[in-house]
N, C-alpha and C positions, 0 to 999 in steps of 0.2 A: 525065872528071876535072873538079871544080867548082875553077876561078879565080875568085879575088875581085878585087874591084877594086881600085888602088892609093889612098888615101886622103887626102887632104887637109885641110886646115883655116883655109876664109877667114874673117877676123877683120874686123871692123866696127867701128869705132867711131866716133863720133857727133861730128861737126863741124857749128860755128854757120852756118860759109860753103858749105859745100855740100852737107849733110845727114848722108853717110857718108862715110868714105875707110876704103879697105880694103885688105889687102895678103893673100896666100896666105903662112901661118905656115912650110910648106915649102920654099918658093919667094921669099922675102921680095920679092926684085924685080919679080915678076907685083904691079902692084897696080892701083884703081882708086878712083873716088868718083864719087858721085852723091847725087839723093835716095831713088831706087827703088832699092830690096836686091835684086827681079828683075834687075834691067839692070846691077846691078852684079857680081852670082853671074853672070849669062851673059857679062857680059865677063869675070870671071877663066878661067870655066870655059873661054871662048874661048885666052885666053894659053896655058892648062895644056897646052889642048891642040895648041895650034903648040907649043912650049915643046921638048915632050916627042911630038911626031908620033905622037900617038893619037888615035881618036875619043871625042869628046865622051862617046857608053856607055860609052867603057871607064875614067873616071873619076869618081870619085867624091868628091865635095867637101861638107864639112860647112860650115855657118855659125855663127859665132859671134858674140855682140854685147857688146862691152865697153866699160863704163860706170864712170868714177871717181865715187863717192860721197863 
């Protein structure tokens, strides 16, 4: 039987002081900031998954970047 992954959605958005801060749209309280989006996705994904006591595979996290114009 084919299982999907459960899915997520870290959200990004763009700070002058420290590049991104980011928080998981599911999860509001996993968050994170940096200036690298890698090291920021691998620490949410980190939280997710102590969070919720899964492996890293067995989540699935979308990136999103959101920008006020």
């Amino acid at each position: 039987m084919f299982k999907t992954k459960p899915k997520y959605i870290a959200v990004l958005e763009p700070n002058p002081r420290v590049g991104f801060k980011a928080y998981v749209e599911e999860i509001p309280e996993i968050r994170a900031e940096g200036n690298k989006i890698s090291e920021i996705y691998e620490s949410l994904l980190s939280q997710i998954s102590t969070k919720l006591k899964k492996d890293k595979k067995q989540i699935h996290l979308i990136t999103s970047v959101r920008v006020t114009i």
